[in-house]
PDB file of the backbone (N, CA, C, O) and the ligand in Angstrom, with CONECT records:
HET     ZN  A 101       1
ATOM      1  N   UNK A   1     -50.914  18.641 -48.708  1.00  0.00           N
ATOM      2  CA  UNK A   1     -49.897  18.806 -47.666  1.00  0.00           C
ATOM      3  C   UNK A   1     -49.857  17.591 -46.752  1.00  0.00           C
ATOM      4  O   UNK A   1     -50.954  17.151 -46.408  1.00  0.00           O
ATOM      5  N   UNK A   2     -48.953  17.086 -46.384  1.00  0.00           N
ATOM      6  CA  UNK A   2     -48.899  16.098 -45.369  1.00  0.00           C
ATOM      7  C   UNK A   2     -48.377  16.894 -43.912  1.00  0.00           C
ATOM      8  O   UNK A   2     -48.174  18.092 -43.712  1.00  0.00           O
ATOM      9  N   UNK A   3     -48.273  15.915 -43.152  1.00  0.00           N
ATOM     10  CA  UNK A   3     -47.808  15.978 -41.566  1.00  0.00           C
ATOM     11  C   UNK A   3     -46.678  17.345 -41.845  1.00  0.00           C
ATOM     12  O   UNK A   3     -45.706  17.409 -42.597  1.00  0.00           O
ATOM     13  N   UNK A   4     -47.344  18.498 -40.777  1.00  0.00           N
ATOM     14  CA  UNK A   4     -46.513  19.817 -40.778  1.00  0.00           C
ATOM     15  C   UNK A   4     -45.118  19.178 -39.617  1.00  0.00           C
ATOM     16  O   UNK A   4     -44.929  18.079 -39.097  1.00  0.00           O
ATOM     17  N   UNK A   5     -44.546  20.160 -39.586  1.00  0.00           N
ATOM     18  CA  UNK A   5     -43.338  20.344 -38.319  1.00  0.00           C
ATOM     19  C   UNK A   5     -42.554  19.153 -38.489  1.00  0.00           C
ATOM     20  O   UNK A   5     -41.575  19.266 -37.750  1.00  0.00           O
ATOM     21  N   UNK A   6     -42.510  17.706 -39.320  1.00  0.00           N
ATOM     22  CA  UNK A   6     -41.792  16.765 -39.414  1.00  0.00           C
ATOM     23  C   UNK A   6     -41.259  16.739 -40.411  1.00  0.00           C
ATOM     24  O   UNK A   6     -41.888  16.358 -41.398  1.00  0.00           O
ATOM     25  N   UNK A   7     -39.865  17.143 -40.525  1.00  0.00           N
ATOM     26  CA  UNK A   7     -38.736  16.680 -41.982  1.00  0.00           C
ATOM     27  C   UNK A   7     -37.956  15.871 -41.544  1.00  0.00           C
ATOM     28  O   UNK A   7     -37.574  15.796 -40.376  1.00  0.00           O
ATOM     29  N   UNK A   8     -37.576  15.028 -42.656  1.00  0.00           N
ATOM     30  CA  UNK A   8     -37.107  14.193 -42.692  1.00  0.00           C
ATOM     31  C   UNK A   8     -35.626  13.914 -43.224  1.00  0.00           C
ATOM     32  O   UNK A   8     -36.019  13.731 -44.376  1.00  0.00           O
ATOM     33  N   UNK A   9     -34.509  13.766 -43.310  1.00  0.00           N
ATOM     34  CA  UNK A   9     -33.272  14.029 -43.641  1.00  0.00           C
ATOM     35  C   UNK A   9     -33.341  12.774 -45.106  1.00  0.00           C
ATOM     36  O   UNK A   9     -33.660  11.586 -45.137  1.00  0.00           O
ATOM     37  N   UNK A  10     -32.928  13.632 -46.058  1.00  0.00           N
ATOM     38  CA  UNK A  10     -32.403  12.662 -47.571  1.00  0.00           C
ATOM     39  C   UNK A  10     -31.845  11.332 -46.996  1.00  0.00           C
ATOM     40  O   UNK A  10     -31.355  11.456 -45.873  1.00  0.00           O
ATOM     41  N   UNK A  11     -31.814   9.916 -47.606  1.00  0.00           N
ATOM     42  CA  UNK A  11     -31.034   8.924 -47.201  1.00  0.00           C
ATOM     43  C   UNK A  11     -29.880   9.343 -46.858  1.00  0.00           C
ATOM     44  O   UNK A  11     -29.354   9.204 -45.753  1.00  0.00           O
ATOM     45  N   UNK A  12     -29.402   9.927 -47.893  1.00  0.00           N
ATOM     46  CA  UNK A  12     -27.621  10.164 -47.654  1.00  0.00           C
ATOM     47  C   UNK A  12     -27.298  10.942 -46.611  1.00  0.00           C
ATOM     48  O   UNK A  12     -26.435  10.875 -45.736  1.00  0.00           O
ATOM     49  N   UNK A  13     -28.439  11.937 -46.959  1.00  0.00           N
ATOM     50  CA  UNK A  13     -28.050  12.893 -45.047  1.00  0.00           C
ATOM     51  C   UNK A  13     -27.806  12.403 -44.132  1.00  0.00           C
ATOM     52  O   UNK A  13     -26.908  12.540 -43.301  1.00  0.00           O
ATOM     53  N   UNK A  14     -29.267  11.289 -44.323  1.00  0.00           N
ATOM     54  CA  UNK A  14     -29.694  10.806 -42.937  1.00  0.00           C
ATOM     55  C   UNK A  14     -27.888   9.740 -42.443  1.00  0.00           C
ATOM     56  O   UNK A  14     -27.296   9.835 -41.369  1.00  0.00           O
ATOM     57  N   UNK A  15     -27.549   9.009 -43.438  1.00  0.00           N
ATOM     58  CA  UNK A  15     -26.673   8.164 -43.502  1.00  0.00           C
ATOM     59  C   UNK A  15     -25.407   8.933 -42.525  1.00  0.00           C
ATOM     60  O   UNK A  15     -25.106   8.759 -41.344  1.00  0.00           O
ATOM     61  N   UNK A  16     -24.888   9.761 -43.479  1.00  0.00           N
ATOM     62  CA  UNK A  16     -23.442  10.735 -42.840  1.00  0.00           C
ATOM     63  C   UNK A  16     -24.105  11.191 -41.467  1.00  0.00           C
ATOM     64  O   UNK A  16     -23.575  10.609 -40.520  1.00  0.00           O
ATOM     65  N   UNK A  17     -25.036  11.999 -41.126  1.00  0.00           N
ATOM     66  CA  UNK A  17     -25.523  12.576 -39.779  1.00  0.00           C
ATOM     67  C   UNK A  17     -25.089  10.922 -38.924  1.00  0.00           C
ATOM     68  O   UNK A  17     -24.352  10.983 -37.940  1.00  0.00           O
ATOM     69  N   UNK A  18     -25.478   9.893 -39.281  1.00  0.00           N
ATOM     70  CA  UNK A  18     -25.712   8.774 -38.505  1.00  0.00           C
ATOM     71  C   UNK A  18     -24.188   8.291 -38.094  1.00  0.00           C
ATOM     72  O   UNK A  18     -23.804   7.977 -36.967  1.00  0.00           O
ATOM     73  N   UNK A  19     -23.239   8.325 -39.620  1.00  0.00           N
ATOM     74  CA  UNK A  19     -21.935   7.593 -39.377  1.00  0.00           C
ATOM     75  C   UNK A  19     -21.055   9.256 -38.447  1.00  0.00           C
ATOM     76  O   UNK A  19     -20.478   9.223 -37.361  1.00  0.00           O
ATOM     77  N   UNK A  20     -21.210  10.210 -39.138  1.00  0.00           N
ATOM     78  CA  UNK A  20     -20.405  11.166 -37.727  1.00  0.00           C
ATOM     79  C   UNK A  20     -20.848  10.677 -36.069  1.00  0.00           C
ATOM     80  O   UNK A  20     -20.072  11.108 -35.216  1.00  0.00           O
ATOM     81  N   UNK A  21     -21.590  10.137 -35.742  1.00  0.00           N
ATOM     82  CA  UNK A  21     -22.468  10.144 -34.356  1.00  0.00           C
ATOM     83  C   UNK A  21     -21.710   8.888 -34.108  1.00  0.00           C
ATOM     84  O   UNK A  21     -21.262   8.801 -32.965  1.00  0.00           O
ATOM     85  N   UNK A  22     -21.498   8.038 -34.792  1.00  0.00           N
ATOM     86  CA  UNK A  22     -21.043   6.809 -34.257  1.00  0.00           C
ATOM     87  C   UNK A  22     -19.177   7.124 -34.456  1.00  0.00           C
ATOM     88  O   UNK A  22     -18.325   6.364 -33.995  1.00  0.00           O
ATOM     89  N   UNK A  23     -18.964   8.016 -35.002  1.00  0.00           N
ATOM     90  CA  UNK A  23     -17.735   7.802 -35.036  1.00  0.00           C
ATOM     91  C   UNK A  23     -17.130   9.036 -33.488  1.00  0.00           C
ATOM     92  O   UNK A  23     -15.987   9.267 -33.093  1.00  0.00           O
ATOM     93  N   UNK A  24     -18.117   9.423 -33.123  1.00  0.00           N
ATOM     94  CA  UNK A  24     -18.371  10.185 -31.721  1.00  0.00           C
ATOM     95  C   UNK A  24     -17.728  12.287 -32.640  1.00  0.00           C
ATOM     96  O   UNK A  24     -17.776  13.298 -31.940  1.00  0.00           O
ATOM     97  N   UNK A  25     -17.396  12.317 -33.685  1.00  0.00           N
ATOM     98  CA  UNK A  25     -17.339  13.029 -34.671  1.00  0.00           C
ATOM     99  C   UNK A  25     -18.587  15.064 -34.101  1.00  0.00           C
ATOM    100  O   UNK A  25     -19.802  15.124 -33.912  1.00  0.00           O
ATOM    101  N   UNK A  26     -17.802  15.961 -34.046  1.00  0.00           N
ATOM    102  CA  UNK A  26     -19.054  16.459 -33.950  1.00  0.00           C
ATOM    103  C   UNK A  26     -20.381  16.520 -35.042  1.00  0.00           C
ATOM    104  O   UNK A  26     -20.051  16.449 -36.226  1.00  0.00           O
ATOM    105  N   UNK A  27     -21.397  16.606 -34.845  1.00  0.00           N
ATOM    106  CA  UNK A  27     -22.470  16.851 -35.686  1.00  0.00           C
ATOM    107  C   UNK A  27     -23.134  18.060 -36.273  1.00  0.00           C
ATOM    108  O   UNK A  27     -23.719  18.924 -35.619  1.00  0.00           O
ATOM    109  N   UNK A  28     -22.983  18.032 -37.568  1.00  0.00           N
ATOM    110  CA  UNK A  28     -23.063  19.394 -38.275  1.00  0.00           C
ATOM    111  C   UNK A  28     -24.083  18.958 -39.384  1.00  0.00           C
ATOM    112  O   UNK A  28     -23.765  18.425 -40.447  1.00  0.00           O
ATOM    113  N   UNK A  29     -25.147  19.213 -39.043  1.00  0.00           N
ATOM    114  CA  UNK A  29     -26.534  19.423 -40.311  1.00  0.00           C
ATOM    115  C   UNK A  29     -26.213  19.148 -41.400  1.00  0.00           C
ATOM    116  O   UNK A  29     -25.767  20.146 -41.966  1.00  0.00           O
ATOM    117  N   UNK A  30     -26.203  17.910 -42.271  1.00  0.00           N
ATOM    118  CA  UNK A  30     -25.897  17.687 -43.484  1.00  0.00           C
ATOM    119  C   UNK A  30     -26.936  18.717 -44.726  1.00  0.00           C
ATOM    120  O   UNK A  30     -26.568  18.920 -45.883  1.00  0.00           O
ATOM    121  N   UNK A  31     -28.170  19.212 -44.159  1.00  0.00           N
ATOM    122  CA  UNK A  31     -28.646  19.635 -44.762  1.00  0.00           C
ATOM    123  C   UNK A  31     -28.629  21.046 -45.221  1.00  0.00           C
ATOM    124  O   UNK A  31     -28.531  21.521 -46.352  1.00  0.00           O
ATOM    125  N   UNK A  32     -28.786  21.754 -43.705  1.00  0.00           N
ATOM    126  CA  UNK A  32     -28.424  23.000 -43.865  1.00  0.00           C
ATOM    127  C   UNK A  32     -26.920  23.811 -43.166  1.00  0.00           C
ATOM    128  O   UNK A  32     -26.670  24.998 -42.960  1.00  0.00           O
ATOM    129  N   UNK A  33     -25.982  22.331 -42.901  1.00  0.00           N
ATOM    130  CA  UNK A  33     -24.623  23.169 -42.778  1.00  0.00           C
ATOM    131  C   UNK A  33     -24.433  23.864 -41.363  1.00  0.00           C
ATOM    132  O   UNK A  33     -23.415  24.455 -41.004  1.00  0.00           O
ATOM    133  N   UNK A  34     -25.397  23.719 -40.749  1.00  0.00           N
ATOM    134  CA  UNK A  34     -25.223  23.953 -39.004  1.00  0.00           C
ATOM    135  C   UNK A  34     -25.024  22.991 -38.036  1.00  0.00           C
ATOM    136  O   UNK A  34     -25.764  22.008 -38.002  1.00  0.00           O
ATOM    137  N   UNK A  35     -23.904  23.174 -37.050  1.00  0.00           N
ATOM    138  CA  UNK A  35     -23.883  22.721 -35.965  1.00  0.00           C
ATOM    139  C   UNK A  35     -24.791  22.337 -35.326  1.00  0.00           C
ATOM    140  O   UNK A  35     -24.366  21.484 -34.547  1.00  0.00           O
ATOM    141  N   UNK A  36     -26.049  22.520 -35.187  1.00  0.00           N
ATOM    142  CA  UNK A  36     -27.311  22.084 -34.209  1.00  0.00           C
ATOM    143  C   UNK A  36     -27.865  21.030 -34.368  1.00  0.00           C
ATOM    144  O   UNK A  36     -29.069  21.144 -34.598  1.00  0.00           O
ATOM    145  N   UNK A  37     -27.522  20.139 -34.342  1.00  0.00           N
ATOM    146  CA  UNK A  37     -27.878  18.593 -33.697  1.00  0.00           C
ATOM    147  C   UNK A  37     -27.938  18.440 -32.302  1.00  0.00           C
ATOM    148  O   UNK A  37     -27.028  18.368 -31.476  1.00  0.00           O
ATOM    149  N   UNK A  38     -29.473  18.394 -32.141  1.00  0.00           N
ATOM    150  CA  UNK A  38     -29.717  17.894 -30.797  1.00  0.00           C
ATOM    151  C   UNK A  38     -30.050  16.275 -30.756  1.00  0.00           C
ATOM    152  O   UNK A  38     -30.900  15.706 -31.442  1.00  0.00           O
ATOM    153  N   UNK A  39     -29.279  15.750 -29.901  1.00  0.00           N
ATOM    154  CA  UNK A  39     -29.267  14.210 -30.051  1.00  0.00           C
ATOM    155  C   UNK A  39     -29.844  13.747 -28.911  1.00  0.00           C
ATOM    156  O   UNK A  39     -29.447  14.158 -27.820  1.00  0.00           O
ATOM    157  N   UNK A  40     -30.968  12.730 -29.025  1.00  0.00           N
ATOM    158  CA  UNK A  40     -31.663  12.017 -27.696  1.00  0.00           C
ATOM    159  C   UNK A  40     -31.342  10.700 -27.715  1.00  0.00           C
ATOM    160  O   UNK A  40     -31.669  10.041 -28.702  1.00  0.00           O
ATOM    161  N   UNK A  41     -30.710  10.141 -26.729  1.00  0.00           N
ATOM    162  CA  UNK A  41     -30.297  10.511 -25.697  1.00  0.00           C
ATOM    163  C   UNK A  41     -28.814  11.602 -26.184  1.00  0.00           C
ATOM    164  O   UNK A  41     -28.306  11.812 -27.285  1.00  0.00           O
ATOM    165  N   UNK A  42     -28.456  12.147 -24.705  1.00  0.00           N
ATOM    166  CA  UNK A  42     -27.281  12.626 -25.337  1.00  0.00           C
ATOM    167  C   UNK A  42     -25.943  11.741 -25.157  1.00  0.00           C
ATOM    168  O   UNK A  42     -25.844  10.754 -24.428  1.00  0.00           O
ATOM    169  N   UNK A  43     -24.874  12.328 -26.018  1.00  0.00           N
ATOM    170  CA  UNK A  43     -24.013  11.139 -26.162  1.00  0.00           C
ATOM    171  C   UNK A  43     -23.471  11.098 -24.896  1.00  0.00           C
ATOM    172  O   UNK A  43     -23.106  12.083 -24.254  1.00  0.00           O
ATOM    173  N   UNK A  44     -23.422   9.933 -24.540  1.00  0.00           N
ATOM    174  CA  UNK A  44     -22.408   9.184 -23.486  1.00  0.00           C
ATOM    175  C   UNK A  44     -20.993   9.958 -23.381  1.00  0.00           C
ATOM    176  O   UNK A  44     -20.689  10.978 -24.000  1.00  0.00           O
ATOM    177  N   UNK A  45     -20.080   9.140 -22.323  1.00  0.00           N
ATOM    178  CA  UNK A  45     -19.015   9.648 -21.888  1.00  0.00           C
ATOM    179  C   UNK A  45     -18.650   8.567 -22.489  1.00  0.00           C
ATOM    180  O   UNK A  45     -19.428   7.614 -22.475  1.00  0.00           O
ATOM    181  N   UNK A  46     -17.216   8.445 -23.245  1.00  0.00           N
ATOM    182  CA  UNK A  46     -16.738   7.741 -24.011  1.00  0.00           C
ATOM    183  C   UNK A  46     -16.554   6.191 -23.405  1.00  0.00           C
ATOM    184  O   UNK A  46     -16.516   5.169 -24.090  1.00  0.00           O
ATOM    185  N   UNK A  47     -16.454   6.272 -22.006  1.00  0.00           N
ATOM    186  CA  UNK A  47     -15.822   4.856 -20.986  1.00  0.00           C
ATOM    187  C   UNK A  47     -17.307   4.006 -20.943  1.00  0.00           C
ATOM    188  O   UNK A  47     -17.325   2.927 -20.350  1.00  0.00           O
ATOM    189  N   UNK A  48     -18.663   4.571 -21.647  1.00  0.00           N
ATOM    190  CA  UNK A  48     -19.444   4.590 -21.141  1.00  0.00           C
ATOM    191  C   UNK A  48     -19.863   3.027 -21.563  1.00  0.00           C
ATOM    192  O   UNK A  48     -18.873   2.406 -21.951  1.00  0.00           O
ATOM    193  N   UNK A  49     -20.833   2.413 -21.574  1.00  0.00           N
ATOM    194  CA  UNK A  49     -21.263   0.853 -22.316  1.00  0.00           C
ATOM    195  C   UNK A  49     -21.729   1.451 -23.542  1.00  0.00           C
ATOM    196  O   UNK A  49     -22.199   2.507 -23.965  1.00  0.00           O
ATOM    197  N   UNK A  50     -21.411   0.381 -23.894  1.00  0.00           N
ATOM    198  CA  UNK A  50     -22.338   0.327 -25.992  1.00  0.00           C
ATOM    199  C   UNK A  50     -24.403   0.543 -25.266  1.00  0.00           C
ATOM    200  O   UNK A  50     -25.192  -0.089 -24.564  1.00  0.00           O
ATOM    201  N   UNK A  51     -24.352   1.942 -26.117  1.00  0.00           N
ATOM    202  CA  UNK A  51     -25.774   1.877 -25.716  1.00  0.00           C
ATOM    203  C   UNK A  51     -26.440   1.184 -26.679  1.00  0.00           C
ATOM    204  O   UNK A  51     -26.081   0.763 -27.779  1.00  0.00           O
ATOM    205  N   UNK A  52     -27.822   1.121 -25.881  1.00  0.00           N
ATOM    206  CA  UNK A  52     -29.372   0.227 -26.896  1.00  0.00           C
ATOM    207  C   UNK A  52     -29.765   1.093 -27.059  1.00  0.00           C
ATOM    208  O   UNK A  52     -29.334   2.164 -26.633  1.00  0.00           O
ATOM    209  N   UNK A  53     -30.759   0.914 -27.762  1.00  0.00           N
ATOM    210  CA  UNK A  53     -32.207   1.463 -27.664  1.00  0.00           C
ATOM    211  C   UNK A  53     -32.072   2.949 -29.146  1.00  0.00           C
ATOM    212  O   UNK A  53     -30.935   3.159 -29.570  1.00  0.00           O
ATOM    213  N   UNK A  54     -32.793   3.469 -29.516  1.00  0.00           N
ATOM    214  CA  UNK A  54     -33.070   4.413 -30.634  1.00  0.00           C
ATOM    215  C   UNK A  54     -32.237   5.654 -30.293  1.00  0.00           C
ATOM    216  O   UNK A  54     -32.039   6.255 -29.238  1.00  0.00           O
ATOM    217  N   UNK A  55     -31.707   5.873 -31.887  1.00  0.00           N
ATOM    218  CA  UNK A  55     -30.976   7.375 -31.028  1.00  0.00           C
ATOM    219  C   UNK A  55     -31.559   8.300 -32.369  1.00  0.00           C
ATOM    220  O   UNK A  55     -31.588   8.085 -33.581  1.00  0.00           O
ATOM    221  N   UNK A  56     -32.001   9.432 -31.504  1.00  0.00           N
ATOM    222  CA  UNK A  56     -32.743  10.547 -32.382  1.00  0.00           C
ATOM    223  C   UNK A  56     -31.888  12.053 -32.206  1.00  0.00           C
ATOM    224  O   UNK A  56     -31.600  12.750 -31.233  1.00  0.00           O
ATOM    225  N   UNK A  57     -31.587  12.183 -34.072  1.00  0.00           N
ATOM    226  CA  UNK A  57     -30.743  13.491 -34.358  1.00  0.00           C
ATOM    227  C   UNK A  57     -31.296  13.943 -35.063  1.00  0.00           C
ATOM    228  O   UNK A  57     -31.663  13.417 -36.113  1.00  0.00           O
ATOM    229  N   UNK A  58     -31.593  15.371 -34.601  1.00  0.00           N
ATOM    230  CA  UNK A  58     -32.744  16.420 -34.815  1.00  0.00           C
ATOM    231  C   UNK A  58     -32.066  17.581 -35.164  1.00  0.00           C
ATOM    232  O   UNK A  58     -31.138  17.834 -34.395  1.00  0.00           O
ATOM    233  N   UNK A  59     -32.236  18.415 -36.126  1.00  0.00           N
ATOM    234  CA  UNK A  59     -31.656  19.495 -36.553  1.00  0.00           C
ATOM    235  C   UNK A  59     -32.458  20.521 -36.048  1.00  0.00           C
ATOM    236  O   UNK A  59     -33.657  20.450 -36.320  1.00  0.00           O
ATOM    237  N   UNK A  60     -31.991  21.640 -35.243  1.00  0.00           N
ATOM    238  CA  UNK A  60     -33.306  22.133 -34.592  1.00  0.00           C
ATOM    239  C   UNK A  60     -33.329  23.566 -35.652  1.00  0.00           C
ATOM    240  O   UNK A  60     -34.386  24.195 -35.700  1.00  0.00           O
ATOM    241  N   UNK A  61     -32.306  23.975 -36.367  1.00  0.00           N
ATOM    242  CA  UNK A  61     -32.314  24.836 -37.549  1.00  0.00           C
ATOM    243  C   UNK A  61     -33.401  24.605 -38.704  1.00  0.00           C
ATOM    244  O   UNK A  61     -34.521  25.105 -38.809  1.00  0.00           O
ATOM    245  N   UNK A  62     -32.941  23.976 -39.283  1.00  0.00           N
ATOM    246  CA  UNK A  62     -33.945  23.246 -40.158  1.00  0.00           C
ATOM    247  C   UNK A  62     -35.212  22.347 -39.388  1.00  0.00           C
ATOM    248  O   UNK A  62     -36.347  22.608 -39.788  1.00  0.00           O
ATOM    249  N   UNK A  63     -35.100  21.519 -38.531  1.00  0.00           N
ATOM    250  CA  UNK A  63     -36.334  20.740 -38.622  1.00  0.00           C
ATOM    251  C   UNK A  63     -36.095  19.445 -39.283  1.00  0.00           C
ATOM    252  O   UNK A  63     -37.018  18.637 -39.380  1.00  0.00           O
ATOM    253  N   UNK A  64     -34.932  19.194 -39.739  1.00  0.00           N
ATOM    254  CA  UNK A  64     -34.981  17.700 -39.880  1.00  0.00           C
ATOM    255  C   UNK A  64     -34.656  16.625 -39.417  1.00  0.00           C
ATOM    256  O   UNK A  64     -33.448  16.724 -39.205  1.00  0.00           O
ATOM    257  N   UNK A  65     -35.026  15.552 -39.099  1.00  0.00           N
ATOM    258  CA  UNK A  65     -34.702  14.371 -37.934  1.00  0.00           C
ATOM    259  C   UNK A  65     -34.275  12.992 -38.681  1.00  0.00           C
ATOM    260  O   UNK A  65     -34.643  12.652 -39.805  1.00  0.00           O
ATOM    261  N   UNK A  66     -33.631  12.453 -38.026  1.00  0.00           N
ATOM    262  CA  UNK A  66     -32.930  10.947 -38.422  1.00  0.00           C
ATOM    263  C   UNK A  66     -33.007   9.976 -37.051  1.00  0.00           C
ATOM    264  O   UNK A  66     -32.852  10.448 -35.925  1.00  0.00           O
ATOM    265  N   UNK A  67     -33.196   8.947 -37.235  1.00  0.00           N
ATOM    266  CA  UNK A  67     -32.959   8.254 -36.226  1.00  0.00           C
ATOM    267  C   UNK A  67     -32.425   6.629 -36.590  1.00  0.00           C
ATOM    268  O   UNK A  67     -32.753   5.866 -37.499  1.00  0.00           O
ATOM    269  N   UNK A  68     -31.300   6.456 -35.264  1.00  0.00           N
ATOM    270  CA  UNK A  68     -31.029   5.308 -35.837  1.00  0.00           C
ATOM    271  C   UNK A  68     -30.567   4.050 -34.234  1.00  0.00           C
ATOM    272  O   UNK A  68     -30.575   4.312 -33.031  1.00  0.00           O
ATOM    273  N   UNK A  69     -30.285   2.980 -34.828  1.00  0.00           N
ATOM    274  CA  UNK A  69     -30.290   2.225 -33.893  1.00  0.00           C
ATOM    275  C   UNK A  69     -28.661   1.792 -33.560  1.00  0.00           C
ATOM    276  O   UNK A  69     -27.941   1.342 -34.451  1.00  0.00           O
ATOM    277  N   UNK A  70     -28.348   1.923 -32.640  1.00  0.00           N
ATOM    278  CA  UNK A  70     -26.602   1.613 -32.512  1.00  0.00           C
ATOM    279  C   UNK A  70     -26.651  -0.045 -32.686  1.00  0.00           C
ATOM    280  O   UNK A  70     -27.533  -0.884 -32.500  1.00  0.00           O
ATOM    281  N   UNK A  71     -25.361  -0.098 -33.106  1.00  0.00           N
ATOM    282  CA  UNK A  71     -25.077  -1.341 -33.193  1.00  0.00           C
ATOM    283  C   UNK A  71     -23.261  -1.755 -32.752  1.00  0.00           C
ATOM    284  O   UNK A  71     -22.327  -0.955 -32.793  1.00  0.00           O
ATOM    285  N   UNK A  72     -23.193  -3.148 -32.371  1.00  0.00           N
ATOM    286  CA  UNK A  72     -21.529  -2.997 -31.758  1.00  0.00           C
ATOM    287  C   UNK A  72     -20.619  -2.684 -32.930  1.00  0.00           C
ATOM    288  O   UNK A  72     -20.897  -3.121 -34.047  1.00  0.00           O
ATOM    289  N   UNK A  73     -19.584  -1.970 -32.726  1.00  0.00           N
ATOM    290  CA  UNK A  73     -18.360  -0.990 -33.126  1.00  0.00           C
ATOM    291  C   UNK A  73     -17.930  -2.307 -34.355  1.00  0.00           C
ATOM    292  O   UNK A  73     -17.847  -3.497 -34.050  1.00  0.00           O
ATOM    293  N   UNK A  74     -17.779  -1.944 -35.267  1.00  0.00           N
ATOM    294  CA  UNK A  74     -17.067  -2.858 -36.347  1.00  0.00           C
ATOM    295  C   UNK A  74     -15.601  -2.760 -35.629  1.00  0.00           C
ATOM    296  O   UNK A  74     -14.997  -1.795 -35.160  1.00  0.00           O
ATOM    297  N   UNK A  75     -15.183  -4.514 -35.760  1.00  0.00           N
ATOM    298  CA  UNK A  75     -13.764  -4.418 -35.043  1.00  0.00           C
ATOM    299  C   UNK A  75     -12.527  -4.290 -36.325  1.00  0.00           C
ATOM    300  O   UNK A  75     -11.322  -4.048 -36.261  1.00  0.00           O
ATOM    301  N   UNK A  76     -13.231  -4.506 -37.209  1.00  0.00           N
ATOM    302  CA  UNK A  76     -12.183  -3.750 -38.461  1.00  0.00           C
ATOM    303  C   UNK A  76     -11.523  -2.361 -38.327  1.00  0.00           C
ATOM    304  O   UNK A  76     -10.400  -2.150 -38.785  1.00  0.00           O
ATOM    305  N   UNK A  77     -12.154  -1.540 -37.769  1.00  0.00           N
ATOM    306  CA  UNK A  77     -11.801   0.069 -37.355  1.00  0.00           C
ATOM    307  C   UNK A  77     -11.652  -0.327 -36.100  1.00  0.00           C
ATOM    308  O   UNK A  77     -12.240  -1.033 -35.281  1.00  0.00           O
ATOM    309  N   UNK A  78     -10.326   0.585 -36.212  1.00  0.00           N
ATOM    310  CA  UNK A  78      -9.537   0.447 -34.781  1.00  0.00           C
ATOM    311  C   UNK A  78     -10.024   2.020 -34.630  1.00  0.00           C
ATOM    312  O   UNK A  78     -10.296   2.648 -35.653  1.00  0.00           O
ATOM    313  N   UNK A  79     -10.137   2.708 -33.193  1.00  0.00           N
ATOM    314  CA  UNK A  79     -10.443   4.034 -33.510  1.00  0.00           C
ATOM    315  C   UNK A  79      -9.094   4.766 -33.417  1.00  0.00           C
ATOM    316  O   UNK A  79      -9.077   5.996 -33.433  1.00  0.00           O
ATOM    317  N   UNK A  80      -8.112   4.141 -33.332  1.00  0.00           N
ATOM    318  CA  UNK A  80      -6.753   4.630 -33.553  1.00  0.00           C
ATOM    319  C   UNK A  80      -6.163   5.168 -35.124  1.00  0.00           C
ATOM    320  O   UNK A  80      -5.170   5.847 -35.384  1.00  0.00           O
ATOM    321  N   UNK A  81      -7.004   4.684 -35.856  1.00  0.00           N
ATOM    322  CA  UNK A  81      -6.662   4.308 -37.247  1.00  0.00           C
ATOM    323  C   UNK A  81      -7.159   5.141 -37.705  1.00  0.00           C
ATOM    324  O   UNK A  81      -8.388   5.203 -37.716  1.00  0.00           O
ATOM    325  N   UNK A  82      -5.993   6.554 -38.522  1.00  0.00           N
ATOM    326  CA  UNK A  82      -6.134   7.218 -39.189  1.00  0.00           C
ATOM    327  C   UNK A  82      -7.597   7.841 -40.078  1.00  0.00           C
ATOM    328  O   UNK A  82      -8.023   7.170 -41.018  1.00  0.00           O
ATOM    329  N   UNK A  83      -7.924   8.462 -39.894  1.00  0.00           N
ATOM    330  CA  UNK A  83      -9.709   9.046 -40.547  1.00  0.00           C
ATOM    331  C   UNK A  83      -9.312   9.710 -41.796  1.00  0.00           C
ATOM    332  O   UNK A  83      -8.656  10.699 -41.470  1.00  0.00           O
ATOM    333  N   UNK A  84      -9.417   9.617 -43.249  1.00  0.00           N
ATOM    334  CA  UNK A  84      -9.517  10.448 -43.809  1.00  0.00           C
ATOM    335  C   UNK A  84     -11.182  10.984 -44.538  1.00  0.00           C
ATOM    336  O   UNK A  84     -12.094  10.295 -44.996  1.00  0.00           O
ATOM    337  N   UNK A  85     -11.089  12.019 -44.432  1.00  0.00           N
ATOM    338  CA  UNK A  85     -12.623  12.640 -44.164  1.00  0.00           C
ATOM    339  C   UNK A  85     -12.689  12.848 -46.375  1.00  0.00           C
ATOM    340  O   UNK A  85     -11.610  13.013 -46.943  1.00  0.00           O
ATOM    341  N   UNK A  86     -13.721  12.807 -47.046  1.00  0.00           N
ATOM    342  CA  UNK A  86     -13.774  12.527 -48.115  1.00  0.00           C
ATOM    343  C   UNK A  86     -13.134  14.165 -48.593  1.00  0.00           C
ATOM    344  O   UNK A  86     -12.863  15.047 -47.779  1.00  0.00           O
ATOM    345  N   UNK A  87     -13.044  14.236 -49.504  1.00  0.00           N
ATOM    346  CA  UNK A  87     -12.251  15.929 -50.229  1.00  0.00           C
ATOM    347  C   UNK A  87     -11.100  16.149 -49.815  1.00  0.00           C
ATOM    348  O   UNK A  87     -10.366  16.909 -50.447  1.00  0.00           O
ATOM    349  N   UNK A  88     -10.632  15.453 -48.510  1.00  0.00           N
ATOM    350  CA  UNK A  88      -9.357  16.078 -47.700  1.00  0.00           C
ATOM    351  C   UNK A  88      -8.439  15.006 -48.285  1.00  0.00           C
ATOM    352  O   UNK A  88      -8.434  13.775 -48.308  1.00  0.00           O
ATOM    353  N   UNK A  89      -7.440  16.273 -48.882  1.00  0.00           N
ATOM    354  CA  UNK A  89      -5.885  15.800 -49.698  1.00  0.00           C
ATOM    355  C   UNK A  89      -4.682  15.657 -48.589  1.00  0.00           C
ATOM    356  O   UNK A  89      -3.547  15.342 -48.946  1.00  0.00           O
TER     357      UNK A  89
HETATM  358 ZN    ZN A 101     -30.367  21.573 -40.482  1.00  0.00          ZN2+
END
């Protein structure tokens, strides 16, 4: 057995949990399909500055955590610019 109480989210989880958060998107458990993402810090007010520092998303259903580091907004995406979400026709 290794380290109890710490899971860890699949790459790909971890990935989508990471790109919904930056796209300010709500956050819904890639793993087990729930809303409960508790995010540290919590998210800003949109007017707010580009934050630093580590951001930790924790599924408090499951128990699994991701963390990632912000980085400035790709200026290729306008956030005006149409989203199509993958499956949606
Ligand atoms: Zn979960």
């Amino acid at each position: 057995m290794g380290r109890r109480g710490i899971k860890e989210f699949r790459a790909p989880e971890a990935l989508a949990l990471v790109a919904a958060d930056r796209d300010r998107k709500p956050l819904v458990c890639p793993s087990c399909g729930t809303a409960t993402i508790s995010r540290t810090p919590r998210r800003p007010p949109p007017d707010a500055p580009l934050e630093l520092g580590r951001i930790a998303l924790l599924c408090s259903k499951c128990g699994r955590s991701a963390a990632y580091l912000p980085r400035a907004p790709d200026p290729s995406r306008s956030p005006e610019s149409p989203y199509h979400p993958p499956g949606a026709s």
